[in-house]
C-alpha positions in Angstrom: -35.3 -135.4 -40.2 -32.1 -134.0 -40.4 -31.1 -135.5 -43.8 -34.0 -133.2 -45.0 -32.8 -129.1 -43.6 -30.2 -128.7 -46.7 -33.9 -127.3 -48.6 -34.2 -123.6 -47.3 -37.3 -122.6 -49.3 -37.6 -118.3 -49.3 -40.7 -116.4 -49.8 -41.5 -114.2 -53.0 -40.1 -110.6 -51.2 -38.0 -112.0 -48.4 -36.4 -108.2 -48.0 -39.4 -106.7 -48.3 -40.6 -104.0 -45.2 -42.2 -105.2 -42.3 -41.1 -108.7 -42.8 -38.8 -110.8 -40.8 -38.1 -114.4 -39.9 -37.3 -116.0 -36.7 -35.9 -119.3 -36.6 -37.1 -121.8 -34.3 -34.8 -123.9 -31.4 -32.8 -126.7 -31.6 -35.5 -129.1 -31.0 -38.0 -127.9 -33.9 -35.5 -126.9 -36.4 -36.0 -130.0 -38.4 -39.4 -129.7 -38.6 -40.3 -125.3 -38.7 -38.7 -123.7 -41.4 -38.8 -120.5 -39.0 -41.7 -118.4 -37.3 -42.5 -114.5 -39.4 -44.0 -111.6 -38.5 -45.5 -109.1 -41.1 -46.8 -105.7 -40.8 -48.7 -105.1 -44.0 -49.3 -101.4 -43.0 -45.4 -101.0 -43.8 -45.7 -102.7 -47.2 -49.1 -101.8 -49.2 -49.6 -103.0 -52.7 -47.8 -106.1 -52.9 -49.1 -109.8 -51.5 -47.5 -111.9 -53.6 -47.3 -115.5 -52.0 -45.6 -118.6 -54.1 -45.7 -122.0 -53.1 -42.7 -123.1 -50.7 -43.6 -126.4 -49.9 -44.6 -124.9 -46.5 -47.2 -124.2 -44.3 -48.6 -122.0 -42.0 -50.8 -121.3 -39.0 -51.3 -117.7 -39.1 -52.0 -115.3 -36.4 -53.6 -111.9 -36.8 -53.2 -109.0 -34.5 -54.7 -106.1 -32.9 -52.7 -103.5 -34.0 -53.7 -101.0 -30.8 -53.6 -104.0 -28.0 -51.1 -106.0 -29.4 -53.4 -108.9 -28.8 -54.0 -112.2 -31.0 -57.4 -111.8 -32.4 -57.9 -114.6 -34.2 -56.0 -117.8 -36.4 -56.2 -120.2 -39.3 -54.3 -122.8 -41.1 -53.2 -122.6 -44.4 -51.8 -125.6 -46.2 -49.6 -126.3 -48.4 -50.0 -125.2 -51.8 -49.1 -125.5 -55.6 -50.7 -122.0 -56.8 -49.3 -118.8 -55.9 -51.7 -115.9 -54.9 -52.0 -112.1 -55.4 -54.4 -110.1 -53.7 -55.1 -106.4 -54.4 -56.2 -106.1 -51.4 -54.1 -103.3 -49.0 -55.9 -104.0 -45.6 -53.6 -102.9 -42.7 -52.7 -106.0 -40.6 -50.1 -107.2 -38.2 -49.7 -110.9 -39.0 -47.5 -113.3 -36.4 -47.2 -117.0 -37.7 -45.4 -120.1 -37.8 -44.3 -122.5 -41.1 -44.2 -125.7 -40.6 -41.8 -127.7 -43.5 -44.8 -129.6 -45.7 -42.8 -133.1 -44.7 -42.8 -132.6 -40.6 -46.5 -131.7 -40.9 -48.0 -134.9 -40.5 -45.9 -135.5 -37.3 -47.8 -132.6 -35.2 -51.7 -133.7 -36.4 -53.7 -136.6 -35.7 -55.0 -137.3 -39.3 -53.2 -138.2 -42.5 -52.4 -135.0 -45.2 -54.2 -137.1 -48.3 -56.7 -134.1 -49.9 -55.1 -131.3 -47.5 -53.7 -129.1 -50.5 -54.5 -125.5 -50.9 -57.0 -125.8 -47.7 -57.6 -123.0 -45.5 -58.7 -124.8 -41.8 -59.5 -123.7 -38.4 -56.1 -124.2 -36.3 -58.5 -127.0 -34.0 -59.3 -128.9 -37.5 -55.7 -129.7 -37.7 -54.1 -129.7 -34.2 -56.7 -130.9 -31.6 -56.2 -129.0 -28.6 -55.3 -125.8 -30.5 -58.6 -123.6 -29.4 -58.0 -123.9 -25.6 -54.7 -123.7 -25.7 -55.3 -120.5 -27.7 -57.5 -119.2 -25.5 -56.1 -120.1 -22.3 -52.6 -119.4 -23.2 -51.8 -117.7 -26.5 -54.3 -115.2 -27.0 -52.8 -113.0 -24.0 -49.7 -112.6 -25.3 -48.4 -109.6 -26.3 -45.1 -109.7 -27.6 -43.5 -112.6 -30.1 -40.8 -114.1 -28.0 -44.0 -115.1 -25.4 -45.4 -116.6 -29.1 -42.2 -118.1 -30.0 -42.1 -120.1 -26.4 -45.6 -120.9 -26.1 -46.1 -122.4 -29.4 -42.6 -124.3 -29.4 -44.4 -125.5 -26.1 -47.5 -126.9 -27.4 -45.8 -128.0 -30.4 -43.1 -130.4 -29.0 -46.3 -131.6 -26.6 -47.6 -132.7 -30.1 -44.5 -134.2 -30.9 -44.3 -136.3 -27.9 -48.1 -137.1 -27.1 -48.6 -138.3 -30.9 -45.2 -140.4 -31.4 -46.0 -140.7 -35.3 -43.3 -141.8 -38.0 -42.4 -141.5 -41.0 -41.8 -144.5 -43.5 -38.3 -144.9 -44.4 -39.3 -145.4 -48.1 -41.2 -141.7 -48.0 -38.0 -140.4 -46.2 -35.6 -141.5 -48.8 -38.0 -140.8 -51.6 -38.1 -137.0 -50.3 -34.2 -136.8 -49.9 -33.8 -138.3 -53.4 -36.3 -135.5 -55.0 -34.6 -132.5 -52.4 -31.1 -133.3 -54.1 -32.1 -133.5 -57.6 -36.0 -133.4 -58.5 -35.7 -134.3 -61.7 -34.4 -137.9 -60.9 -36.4 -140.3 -58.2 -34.5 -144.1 -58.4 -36.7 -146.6 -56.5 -35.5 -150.1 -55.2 -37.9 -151.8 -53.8 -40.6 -150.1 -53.2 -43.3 -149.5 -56.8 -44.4 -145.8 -58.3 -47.6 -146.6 -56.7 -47.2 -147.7 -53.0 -44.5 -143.9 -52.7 -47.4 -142.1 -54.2 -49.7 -143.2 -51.5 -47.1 -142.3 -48.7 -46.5 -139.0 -50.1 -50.0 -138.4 -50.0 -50.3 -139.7 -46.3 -47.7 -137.5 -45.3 -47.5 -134.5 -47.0 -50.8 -134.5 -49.9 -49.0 -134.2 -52.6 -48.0 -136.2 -55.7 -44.2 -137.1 -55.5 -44.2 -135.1 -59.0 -46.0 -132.4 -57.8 -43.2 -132.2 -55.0 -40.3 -132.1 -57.9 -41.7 -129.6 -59.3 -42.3 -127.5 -56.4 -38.9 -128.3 -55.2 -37.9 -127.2 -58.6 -39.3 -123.9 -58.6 -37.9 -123.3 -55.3 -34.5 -124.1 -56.5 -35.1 -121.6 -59.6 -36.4 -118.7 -57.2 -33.3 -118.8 -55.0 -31.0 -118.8 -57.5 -32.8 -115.6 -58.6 -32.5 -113.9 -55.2 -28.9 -114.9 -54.9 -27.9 -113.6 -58.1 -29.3 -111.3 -60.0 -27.0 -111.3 -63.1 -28.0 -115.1 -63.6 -29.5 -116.0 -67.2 -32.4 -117.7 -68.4 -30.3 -120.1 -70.3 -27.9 -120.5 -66.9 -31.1 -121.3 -65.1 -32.6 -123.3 -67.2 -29.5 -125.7 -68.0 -28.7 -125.5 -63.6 -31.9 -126.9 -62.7 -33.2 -129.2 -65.3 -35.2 -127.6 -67.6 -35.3 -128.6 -71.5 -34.5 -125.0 -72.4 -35.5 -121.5 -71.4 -39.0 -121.3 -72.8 -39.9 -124.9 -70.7 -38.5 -122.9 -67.7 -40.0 -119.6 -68.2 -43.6 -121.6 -68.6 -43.2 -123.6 -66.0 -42.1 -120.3 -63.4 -44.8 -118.5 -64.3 -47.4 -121.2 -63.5 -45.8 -121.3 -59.9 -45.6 -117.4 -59.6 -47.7 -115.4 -62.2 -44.5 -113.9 -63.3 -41.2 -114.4 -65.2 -37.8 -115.0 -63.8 -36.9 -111.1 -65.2 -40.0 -110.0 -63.9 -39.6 -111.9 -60.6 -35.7 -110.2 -60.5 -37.1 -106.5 -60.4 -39.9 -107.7 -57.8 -37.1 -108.6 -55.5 -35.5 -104.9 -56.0 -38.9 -103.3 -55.0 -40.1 -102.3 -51.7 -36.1 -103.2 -49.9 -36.8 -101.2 -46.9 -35.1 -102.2 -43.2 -33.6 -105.4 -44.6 -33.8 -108.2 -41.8 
């Protein structure tokens, strides 16, 4: 898995209050991106979520006990969401890279996209270990540890792999998405093992990967064109570019440049 940590996908207001990112040990840190905590009570008004080729079991909590009331799993996605909603919630969580999924459940990821499950649905084990364990906690470092806990359990009890084929098909689209050479496996046979292990298309993961690429060169510099962006990561021209942003984050890359700017409070 290794081969795989050079993609770093970033959220749609990484510097935004109340959020902050928490990366995971030695032993998971090919497989969790990182576990977050939010405090939405800090940042009203925007809940803007993009895909990132992630996902997420996501913890809400009590914001007078400090305890875990409840969870759920959300998949990984290819729409981006934006709720007006401005409920007050502390949120604790933990992303899982959409690749090193499959090696913590039981079942294969064909038809998982944009689901929302109960945690057990996906990880058996999860509801009394939550209840026993987890829900107690009151702080996220005993989180952090308890989950990395039952997690490399997973690992280790369920001794899945990955097919080399899907593995080198992955690293092929993480360095350049808009170029997949295969050898001897056929189009069709790396379609069905990118939908075993992570239920997507391998060119609905290029383009993902793509947008990705196109966001973070947007949070790392600001000055950067359309027509820079556009000729950096592939695109035919600007217009294809701007099109093809927009359906991954309801905005435009000048829009999604001034989102970045707002709300900058307490930077992590």
């Amino acid at each position: 898995m290794a081969k795989l940590s050079s993609f770093y996908p970033i959220v749609a207001t990484p510097k935004r209050a109340g959020y902050k990112e928490y990366l995971p040990s030695a032993a998971l840190a090919g497989y969790i991106r990182c576990f977050w905590e939010a405090d939405d009570r800090d940042f009203p008004g925007n809940n803007l979520v993009v895909p990132d080729l992630c996902a997420d079991i996501i913890f809400t909590i009590d914001s007078e006990t400090g305890l875990v009331m409840d969870a759920m799993f959300v998949g990984v996605s290819d729409a981006p969401f934006e709720a007006d909603d401005e409920s007050s919630s502390e949120l604790f969580a933990v992303r899982f890279y959409a690749w090193s999924l499959f090696l913590f459940v039981e079942q294969d990821l064909a038809g998982s996209m944009n689901r929302v499950n109960k945690p057990e649905d996906m990880f058996a084990g999860f509801t009394q270990f939550f209840r026993e364990e987890f829900a107690e906690t009151t702080t996220n470092r005993e989180r952090i540890a308890l989950l990395e806990g039952f997690l490399l359990r997973k690992l280790m009890t369920l001794g899945k792999q990955m097919h080399a084929d899907f593995l080198n098909g992955l690293d092929q689209l993480l360095q350049n998405p808009n170029q997949l050479q295969l050898s001897a496996i056929s189009v069709r046979q790396l379609e069905r093992l990118f939908q075993k292990h992570m239920g997507l298309a391998p060119k609905q993961t290029a383009k993902l990967i793509r947008f990705q690429k196109v966001l973070q060169d947007l949070y790392g510099n600001s000055n950067v064109s359309g027509v820079e962006l556009a000729y950096l990561n592939g695109f035919s021209d600007q217009a294809h570019l701007i099109k093809q942003f927009k359906r991954y984050s309801n905005h435009t890359p000048e829009e999604m440049k001034r989102l970045f700017l707002q709300n900058v409070v307490n930077i992590q």
